[in-house]
Structures are given as structure tokens and as C-alpha cells.
MIDOSE-1310 file (N, C-alpha, C; in nm, 2 decimals, decimal comma, always signed):
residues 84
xxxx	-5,23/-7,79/+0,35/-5,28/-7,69/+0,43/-5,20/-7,69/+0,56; -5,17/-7,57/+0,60/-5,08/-7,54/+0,75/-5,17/-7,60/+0,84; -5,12/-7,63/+0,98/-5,19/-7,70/+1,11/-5,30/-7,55/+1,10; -5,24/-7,42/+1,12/-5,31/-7,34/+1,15/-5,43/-7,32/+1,08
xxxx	-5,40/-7,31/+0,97/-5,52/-7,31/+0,88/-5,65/-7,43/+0,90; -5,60/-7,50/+0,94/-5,68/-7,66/+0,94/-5,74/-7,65/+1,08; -5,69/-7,56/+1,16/-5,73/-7,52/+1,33/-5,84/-7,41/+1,26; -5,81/-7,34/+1,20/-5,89/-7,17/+1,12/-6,03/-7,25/+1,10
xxxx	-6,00/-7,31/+1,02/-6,13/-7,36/+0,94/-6,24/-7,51/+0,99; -6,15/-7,56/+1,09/-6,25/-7,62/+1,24/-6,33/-7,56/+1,29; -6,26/-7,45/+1,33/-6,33/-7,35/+1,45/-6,42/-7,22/+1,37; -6,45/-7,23/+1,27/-6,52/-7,18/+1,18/-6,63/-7,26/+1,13
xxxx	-6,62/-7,39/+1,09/-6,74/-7,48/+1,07/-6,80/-7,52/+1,22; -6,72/-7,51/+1,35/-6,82/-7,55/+1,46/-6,90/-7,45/+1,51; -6,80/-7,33/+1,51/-6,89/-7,21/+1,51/-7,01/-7,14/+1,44; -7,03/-7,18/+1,34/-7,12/-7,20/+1,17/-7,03/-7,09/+1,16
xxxx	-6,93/-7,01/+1,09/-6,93/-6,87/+1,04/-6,90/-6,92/+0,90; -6,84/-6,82/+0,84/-6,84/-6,82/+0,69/-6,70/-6,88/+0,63; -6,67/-6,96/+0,61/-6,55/-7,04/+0,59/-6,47/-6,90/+0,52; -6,46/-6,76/+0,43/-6,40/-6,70/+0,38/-6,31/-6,62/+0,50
xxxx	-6,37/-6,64/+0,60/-6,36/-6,51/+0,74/-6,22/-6,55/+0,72; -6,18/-6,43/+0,73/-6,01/-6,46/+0,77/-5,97/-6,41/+0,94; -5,87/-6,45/+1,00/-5,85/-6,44/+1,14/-5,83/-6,27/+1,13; -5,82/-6,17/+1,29/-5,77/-6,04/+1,24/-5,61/-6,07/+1,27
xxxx	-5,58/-6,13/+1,37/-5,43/-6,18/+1,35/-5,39/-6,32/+1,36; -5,27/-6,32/+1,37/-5,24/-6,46/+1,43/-5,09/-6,48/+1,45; -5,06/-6,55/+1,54/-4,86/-6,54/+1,59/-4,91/-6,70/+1,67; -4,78/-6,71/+1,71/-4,78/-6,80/+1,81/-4,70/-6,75/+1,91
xxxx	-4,76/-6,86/+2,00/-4,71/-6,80/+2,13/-4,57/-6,91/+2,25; -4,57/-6,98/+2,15/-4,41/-7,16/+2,20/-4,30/-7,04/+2,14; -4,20/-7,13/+2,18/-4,06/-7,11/+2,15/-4,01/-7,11/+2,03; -4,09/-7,16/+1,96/-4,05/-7,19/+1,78/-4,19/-7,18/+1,75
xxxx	-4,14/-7,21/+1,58/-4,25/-7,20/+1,47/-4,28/-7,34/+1,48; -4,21/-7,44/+1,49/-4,23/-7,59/+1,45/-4,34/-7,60/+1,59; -4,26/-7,61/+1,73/-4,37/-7,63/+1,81/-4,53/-7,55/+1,81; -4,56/-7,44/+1,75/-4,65/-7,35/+1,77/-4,72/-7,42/+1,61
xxxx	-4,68/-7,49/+1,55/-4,77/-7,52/+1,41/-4,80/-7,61/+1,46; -4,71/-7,74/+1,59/-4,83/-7,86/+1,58/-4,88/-7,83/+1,68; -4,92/-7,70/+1,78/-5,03/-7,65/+1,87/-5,17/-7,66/+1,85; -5,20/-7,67/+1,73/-5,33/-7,70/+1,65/-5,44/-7,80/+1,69
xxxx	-5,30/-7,89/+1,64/-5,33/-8,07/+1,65/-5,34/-8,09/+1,75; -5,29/-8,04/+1,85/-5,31/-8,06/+2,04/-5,46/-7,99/+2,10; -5,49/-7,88/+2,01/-5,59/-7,81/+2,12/-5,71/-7,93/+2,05; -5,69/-7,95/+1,97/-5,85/-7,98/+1,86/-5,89/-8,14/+1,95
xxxx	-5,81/-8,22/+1,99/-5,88/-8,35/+2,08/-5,86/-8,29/+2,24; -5,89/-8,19/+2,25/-5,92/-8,09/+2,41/-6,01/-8,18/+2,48; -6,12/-8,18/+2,44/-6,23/-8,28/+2,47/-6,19/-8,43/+2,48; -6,08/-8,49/+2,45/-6,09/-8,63/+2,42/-5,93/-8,63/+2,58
xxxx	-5,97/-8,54/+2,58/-5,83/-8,57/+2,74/-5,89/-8,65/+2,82; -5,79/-8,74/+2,91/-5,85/-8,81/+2,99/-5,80/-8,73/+3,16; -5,85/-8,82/+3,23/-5,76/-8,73/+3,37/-5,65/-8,80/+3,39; -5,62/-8,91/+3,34/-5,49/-8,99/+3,37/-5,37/-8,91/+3,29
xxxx	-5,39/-8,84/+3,17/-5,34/-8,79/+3,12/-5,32/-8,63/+3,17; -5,42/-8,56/+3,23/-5,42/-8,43/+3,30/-5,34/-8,42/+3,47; -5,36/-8,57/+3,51/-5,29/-8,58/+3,62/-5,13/-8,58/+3,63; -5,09/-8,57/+3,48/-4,90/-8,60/+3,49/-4,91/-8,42/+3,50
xxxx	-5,00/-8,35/+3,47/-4,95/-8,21/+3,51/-4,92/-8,17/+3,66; -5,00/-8,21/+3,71/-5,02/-8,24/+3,90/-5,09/-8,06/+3,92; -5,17/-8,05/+3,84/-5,24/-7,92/+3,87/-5,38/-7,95/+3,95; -5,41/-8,02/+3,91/-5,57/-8,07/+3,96/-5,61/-8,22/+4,02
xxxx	-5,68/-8,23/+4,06/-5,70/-8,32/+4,14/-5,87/-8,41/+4,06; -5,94/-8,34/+3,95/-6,04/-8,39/+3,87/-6,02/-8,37/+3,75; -6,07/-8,38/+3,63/-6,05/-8,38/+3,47/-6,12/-8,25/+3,47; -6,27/-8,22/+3,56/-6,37/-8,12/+3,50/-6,26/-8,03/+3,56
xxxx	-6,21/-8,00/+3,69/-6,18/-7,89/+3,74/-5,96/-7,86/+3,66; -5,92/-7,96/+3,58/-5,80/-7,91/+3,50/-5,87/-7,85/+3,34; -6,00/-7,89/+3,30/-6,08/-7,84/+3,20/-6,11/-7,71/+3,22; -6,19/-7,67/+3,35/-6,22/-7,53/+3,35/-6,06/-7,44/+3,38
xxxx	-6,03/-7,50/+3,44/-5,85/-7,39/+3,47/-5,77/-7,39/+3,30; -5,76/-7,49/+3,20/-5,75/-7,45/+3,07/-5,85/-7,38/+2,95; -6,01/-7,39/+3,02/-6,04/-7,29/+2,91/-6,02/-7,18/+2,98; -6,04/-7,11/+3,14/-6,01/-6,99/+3,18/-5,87/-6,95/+3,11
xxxx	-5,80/-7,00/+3,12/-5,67/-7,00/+3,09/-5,67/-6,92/+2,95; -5,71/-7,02/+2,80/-5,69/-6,97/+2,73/-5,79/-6,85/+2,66; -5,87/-6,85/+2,72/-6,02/-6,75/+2,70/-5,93/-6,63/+2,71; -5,85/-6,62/+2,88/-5,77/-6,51/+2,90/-5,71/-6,44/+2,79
xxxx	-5,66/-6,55/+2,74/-5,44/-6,52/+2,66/-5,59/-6,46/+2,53; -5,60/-6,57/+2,52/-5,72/-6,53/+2,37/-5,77/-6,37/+2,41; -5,83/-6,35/+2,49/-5,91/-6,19/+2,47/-5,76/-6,09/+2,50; -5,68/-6,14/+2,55/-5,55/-6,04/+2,56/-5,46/-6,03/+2,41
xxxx	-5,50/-6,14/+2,35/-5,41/-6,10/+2,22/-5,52/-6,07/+2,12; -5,65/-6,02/+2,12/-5,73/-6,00/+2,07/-5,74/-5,83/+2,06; -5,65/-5,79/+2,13/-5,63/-5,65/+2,15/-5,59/-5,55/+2,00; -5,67/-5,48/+1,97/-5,57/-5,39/+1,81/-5,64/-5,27/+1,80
């Protein structure tokens, strides 16, 4: 199974939906195909970041407030490529 697919069908059992749903699109958005397939495996332990780890970005100064600046963040990109 592709990273993406294995991202598809996480976010489908957490959500309860119907494991058949298929996405309406899907692209990636990295430099390559290699980087953008293991994007998957990075968002899915979101929750398991620490701040020591969010502090090498030097964006934030707490873990809650680099959490809410990345889901604003992707909520954005997410409802803008949701567009058809």
C-alpha cells in the first residue's frame, strides 16, 4: 500500500467514514514524488511532536502556539486545493 493510501485510510477510520470513499483529488505539493509520498508518515505522529523538536524551526516560542500556526496553516492549503 502507497504512504498515501495508508494516510487515505487513517484519516477515514478516525473520521468514522466509509473506508470505500475515495479522495476527489490528490497531488502533492514537495519537490518530488519521493519526498511528497513520505509526507504521510510525517503528518500522522503530528500529535506526538515535542517543542524541542518544533523549536529547531525558530517559529514559535510554545509547542501549543507552533500546533495551532500548522493546523491554520494546513486547513488553509487543504480548503484551497479543495477547489473543483
Amino acid at each position: 500500500m502507497q504512504p498515501i493510501e495508508r494516510f487515505w485510510q487513517s484519516f477515514l477510520a478516525v473520521t468514522g467514514r466509509d473506508s470505500s470513499t475515495r479522495p476527489v483529488e490528490c497531488f502533492h505539493f514537495d519537490r518530488s514524488e519521493q519526498v511528497a509520498d513520505a509526507l504521510p508518515d510525517l503528518v500522522l505522529p503530528f500529535r506526538e511532536v515535542t517543542f524541542d523538536l518544533c523549536r529547531r524551526e525558530g517559529e514559535d516560542d510554545t509547542l501549543a502556539s507552533w500546533q495551532r500556526g500548522h493546523v491554520s496553516f494546513f486547513t488553509a492549503e487543504g480548503r484551497d486545493g479543495l477547489r473543483v
